[in-house]
C-alpha positions as CSV (number, residue, x, y, z in Angstrom):
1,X,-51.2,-50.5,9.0
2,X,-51.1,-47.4,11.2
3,X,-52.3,-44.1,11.5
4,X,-49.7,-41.2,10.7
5,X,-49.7,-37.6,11.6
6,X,-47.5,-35.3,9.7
7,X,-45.0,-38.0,8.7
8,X,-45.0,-39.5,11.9
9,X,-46.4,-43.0,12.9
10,X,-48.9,-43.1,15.6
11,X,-49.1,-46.8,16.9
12,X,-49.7,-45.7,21.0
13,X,-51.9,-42.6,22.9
14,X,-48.7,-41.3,24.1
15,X,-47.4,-40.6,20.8
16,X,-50.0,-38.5,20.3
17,X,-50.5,-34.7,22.2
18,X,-51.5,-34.3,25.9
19,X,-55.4,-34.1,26.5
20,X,-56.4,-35.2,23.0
21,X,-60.1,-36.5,23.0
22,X,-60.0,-37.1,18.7
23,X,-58.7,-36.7,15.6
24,X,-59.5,-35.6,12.0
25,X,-58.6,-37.8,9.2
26,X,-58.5,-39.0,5.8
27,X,-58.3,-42.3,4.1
28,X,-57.3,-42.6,0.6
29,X,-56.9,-45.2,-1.7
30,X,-53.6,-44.4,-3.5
31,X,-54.7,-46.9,-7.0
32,X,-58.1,-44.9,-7.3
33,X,-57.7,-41.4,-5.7
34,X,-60.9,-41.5,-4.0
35,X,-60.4,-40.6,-0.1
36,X,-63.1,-40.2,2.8
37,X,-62.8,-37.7,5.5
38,X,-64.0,-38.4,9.0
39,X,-63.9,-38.0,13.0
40,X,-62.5,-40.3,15.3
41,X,-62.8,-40.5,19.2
42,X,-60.1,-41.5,20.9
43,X,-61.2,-41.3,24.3
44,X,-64.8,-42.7,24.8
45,X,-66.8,-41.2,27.6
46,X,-69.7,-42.9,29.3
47,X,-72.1,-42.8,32.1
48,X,-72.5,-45.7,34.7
49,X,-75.2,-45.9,37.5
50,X,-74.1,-47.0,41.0
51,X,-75.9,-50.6,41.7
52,X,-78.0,-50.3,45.1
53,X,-75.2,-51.1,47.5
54,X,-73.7,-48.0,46.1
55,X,-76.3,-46.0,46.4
56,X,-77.3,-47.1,49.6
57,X,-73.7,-46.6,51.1
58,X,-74.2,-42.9,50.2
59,X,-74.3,-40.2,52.7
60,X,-75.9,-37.1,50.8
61,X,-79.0,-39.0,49.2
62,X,-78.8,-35.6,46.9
63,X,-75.8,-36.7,45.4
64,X,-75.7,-38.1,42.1
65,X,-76.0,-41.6,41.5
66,X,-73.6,-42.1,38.8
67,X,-70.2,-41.5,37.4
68,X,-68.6,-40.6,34.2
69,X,-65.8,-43.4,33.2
70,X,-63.1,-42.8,30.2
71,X,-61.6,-45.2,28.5
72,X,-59.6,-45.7,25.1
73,X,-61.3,-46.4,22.3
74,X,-60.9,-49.2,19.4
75,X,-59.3,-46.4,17.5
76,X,-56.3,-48.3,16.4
77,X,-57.9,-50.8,14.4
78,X,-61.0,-48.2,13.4
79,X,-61.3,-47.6,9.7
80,X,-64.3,-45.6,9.2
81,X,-67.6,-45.6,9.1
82,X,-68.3,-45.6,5.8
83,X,-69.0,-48.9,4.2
84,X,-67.0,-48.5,0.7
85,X,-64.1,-47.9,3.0
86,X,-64.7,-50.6,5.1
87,X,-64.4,-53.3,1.6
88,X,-61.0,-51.4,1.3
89,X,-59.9,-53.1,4.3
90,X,-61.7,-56.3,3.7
91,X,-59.6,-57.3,1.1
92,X,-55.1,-57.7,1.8
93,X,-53.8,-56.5,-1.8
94,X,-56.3,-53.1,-1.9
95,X,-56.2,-52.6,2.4
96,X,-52.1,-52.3,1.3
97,X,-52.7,-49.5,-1.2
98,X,-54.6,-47.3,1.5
99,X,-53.0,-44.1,3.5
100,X,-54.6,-43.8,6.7
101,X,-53.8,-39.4,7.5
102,X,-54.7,-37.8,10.8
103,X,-54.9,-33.6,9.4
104,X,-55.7,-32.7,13.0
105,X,-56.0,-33.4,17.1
106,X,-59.0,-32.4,18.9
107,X,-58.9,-31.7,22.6
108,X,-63.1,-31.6,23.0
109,X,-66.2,-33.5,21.2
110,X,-67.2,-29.6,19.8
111,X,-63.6,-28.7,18.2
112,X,-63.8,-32.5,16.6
113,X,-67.0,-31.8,14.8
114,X,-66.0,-28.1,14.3
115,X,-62.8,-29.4,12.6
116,X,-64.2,-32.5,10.8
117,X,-66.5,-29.8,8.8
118,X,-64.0,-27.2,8.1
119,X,-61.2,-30.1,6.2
120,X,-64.6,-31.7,4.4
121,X,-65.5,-28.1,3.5
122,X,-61.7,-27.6,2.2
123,X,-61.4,-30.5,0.5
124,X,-64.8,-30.1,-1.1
125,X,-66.0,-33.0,-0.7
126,X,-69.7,-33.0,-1.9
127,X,-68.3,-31.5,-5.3
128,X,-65.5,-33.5,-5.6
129,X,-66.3,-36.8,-7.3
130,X,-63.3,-38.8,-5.7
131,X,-64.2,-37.6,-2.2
132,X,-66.9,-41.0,-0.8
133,X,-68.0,-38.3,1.9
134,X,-72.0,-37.8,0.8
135,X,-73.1,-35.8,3.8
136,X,-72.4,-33.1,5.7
137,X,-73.6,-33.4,9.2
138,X,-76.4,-35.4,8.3
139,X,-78.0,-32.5,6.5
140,X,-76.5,-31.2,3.9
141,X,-76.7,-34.1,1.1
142,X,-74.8,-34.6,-2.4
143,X,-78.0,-35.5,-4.3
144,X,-79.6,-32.2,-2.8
145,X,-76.3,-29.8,-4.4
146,X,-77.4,-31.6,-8.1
């Protein structure tokens, strides 16, 4: 099962634009209707400290004593963070009857969470009783709209 992007099939991180850092998308279950809408990093970004030897071999004791590596992430196989999506995937027959959508690239960690809030504010997805979204950021609850 792969991800597709406007009818296309995205399998590799070439077949997806230049500079992309994530991606919006939605996962519905095509038996039930119910979907989730989430973020996805594509690239993940992390700091490493030199070990001593590194440190020591530095001429500028000013300069910093770390660097910033990229790498890809586990994207491919990622299925979201929410746990009822997760079962989806658990079992063969219902992971089958799931359609896994990017709506959009992102090119910086701001735009992603920009653009993950703007389609879950679209889709409506605290009033909408097929959406399995039940936050907004972490503050804006479904229980607290009741």
């Amino acid at each position: 099962m792969s991800w597709r992007y406007k009818g296309n099939y995205i399998t590799e991180l070439v077949d997806m634009p230049k500079d992309v850092f994530g991606f919006i998308y939605k996962i519905t279950n095509t038996i039930t209707g119910e979907y989730y809408i989430g973020k996805k990093q594509v690239i993940s970004v992390r700091k490493r400290n030199f070990g001593k030897r590194e440190i020591a071999s530095l001429e500028d004791k000013r300069m910093k004593k770390y660097e910033m590596i990229e790498k890809e992430s586990d994207w491919k196989q990622y299925r979201s963070s929410n746990q009822t999506v997760k079962n989806w995937f658990l079992d063969e027959e219902l992971s089958s009857h799931c359609d896994l959508e990017i709506l959009r690239f992102c090119s910086n960690k701001k735009s992603l969470t920009y653009y993950e809030l703007q389609e879950q504010f679209a889709h409506d997805v605290l009033g909408d009783e097929l959406a399995l979204n039940d936050n907004l950021l972490g503050k804006f609850f479904r229980k607290d709209l009741e």
